[in-house]
C-alpha positions, 0 to 999 in steps of 0.5 A: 500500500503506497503511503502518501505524505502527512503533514511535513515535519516543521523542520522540514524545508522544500524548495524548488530549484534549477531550471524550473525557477530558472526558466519560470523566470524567463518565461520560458516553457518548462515541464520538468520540477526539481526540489531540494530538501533541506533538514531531512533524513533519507529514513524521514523521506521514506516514512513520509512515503517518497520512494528512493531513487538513484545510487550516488545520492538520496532522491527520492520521487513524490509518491503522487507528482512522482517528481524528484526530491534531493536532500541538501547536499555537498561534495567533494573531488575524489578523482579525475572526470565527472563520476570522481566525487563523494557526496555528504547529505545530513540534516545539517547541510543548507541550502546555500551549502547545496546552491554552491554546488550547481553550475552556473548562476542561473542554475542556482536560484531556489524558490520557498513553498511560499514564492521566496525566491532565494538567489545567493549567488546572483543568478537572477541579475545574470539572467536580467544581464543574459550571462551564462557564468559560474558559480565557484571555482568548484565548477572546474572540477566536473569536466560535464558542465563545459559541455552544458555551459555550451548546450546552455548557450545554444539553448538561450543563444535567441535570448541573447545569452553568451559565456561569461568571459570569466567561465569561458576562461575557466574552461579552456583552464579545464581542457588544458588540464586534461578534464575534458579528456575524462568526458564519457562518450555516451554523456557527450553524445548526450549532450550533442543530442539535446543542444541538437534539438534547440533552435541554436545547435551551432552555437554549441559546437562553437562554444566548444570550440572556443574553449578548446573541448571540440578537439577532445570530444570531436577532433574529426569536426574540429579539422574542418575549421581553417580548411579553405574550399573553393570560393566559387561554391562556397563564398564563406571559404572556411568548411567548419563555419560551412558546416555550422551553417548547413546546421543552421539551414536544417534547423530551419527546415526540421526538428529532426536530431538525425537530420542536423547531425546528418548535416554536421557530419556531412564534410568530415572527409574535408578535413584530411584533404591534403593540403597541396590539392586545397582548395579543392576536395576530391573524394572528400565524400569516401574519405568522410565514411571512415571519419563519421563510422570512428566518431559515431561508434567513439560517441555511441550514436544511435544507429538512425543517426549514424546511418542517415550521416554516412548515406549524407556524407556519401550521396550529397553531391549525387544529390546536388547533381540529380537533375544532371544523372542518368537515369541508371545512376538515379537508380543506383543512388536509389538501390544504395541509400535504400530508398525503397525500402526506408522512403521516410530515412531517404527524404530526411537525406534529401532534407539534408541535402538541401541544408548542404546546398543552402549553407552558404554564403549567398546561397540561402534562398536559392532554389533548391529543386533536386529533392523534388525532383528525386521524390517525383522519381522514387514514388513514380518507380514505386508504382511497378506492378511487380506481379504483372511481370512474374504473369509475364513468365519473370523469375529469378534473377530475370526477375530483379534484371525486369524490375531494374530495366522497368525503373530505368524506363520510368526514370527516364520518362519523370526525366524527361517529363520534369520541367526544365529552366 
């Protein structure tokens, strides 16, 4: 029988804290509350029927909202990375004591039952002042809260939040110590994956390039800055601002996080192009599988996202050329990306593809009619009676040989058929 809570001790105190009081007080939206308890035990939660979850430390879930309660806490450094750490918690700790502990600023604003917000260590003003900055010097020791101060700045980027010169300082101080190269791969990806889902995604990559952590965390995409491309086709010469702004055409066009990591990705072969053929990049399509196969597996990346960014890396210029190919090779680009079987995976290729061609200086309102053209194709291919050709006595590989042959004939009449400028 679930126990629900009594009335609480009067020694008791709950605050609601981080990015509920936080964006609450930015009017931004928020789903998730987070609460501290101060002058609790974990044998007081229980009798009070929370339910004790995670193994560092007490929290505890609300036996009804199910949200999470933490007692106060402190901790200290015990080893190199972000797991290296014992924690305290007594009845003794305060709030002020579990405030020091947080991130930034911003993150370490607490609430009372009663509406009192209580704002230690100034976060409310680097709100009003759009400032992302650390609490302590404590903040070095976790080498996680780089990548969340750039997540942060990605996320509030459309606010007008930046890093605060004295945190951003403090983390190149922490990469030049070695802590970024304790960060875990899947809490990188993590971290990659959520700063993909926000309006600003690019303005993580830079941030960590700023500090230094690109290197360490992605040291494929970070080759790419300084790498110099053909000014006829890319005015902004650089291939990593291209990339940051392929990203930032793709989020204009889906919320898809396979779709922007697709566009990230898509250039890794620039990058170990030799230097005496700059600026030109032959087979920097190939040269990009084995780059995006290594990052993907050091990072744990999901498979869907994996395999849309090596079909993008591989086939975007097919694409860019589609109106251009010959039927057969619309085909083959077909067969190899596997569009008839996973036509949803194809058009979040395509929309990637037009990131690609839109990403760049100048180019960010042109035409783009390749991806109409090639769904035009797939779903006129599609509708091959397959069945009229087994009536017709085809089986075997006579069979596949008919379907290929019929394909090619049908895009040879969408080719033909599709208008021309």
């Amino acid at each position: 029988m679930t126990k629900t809570p009594s009335s609480t001790p009067a020694d008791f105190q709950t605050y609601l804290v981080g990015g509920a009081v936080r964006d609450r007080l930015l009017g931004y939206p928020f789903s998730e509350k987070d609460w501290v308890v101060v002058g609790a035990t974990p044998e007081q939660m229980t009798d009070q029927g929370y339910s004790p979850v995670g193994k560092d430390f007490p929290v505890f879930l609300h036996p009804v909202t199910k949200e999470e309660y933490a007692l106060a806490r402190t901790e200290r450094k015990t080893a190199p990375g972000y797991t290296g750490f014992s924690f305290y918690c007594a009845p003794s700790v305060t709030l002020e004591d579990d405030l020091s502990r947080r991130d930034l600023t911003i993150n370490a604003i607490a609430q009372s039952e009663c509406g009192e917000l209580i704002d230690p260590y100034g976060g409310e003003q680097d709100l009003k002042h759009r400032l992302l900055r650390h609490v302590s010097p404590a903040f070095s020791e976790d080498p996680v809260r780089i990548l969340r101060v750039a997540r942060f700045a990605a996320r509030y980027h459309h606010l007008g939040f930046t890093v605060a010169d004295s945190t951003m300082a403090l983390m190149r101080e922490m990469v030049q110590a070695g802590e970024a190269n304790h960060l875990v791969a899947e809490r990188v990806w993590k971290e990659l994956a959520r700063a993909l889902g926000e309006q600003n995604p690019e303005v993580f990559v830079q941030v960590l390039r700023d500090c230094g952590a690109l290197d360490k965390v992605m040291p494929e995409l970070d080759a790419l800055f300084g790498v110099p491309q053909r000014a006829e086709h890319h005015p902004e010469i650089d291939t990593g601002i291209h990339c940051l702004m392929v990203l930032q055409q793709a989020c204009k066009l889906t919320d898809s996080v396979a779709v922007r990591f697709a566009a990230l990705m898509h250039d890794l072969g620039k990058g170990v192009t030799p230097k005496d053929v700059l600026p030109r990049h032959i087979g920097h399509e190939v040269k990009s599988l084995p780059l995006v196969k290594a990052l993907c597996q050091r990072l744990a990346v999901p498979n869907d996202c994996r395999d849309l960014a090596l079909i993008t890396a591989e086939f975007h210029t097919h694409c860019h050329r589609a109106l251009e190919l010959k039927p057969s090779t619309v085909q083959k680009l077909f067969k190899r990306t596997d569009a008839y079987r996973k036509p949803e995976r194809f058009n979040q290729f395509l929309l990637a593809c037009e990131a690609d061609s839109r990403g760049r200086t100048g180019f960010e309102n042109r035409d783009y009619p390749q991806p109409d053209y090639l769904r035009t194709a797939l779903e006129a291919v599609k509708e091959i009676d397959i069945q009229a050709l087994i009536q017709q006595g085809y089986q075997g590989a006579e069979l596949g040989q008919a379907i290929e042959q019929t394909r090619i004939k049908i895009l040879q009449q969408v080719k033909q058929d599709y208008p021309h400028d």
